[in-house]
N, C-alpha and C positions, 0 to 999 in steps of 0.2 A: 610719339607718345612720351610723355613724363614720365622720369619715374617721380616714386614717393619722397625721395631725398631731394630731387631738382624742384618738386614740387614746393615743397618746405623753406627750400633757399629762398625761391623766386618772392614767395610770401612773408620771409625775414627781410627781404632785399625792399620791396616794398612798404615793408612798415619804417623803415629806416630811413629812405628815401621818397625826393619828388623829384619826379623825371622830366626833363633830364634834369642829372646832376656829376658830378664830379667823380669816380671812383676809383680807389687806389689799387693795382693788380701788384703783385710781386711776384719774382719768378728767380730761380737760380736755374743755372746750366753750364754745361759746361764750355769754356771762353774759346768757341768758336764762332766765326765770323758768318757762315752760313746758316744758325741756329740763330745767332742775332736779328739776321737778319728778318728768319721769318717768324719771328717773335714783333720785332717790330712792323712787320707787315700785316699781325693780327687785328690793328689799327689806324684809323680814317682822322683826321681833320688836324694834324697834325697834333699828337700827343705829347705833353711835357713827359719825356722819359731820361732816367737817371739812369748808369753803370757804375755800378763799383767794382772792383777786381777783389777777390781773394788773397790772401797774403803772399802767396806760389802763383799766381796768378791763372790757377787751373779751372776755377771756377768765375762766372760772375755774378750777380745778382743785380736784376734789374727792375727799376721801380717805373710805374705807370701811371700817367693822372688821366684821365681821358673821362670827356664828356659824353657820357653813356643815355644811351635815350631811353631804356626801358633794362628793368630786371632779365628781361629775357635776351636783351644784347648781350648784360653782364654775361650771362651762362654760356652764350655761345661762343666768347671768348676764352674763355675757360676751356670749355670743351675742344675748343678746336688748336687750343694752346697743348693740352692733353695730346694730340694727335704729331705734336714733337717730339720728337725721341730728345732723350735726355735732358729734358725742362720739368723741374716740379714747382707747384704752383704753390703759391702761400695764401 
């Protein structure tokens, strides 16, 4: 079940978009090699993704273009992005 807030997104998400279409994810974490990796594993059809490093290089930030088929993929990405420790979403 939805909540009221994913509800709202999913319905922002679709008035701004036709699906599929392009959408940019952002995410910081901390610059581990296992955290990358299953960040980028939250994604299918090869995705154009960008790494920057931090100035300490303790952190990275990682940018995401991915062909999204519907609002409700975006969310699940999100969400299941959520279920990594130490990754905040932008």
């Amino acid at each position: 079940m939805e909540s009221g807030k994913n509800k709202k997104m999913i319905e922002l998400l679709d008035l701004e978009h036709s699906w599929p279409d392009n959408f940019l994810f952002k995410f910081i974490y901390l610059a581990d090699p296992i955290t990358e990796s299953k960040l980028k594993g939250l994604f299918s059809n090869k995705p154009e993704i960008s790494i920057k490093s931090s100035k300490k290089k303790n952190y990275n930030s990682m940018t995401v273009i991915h062909v999204a088929s519907s609002s409700t993929e975006v969310m699940e990405i999100y969400a299941n992005a959520a279920k990594i420790d130490g990754v905040i979403s932008l």
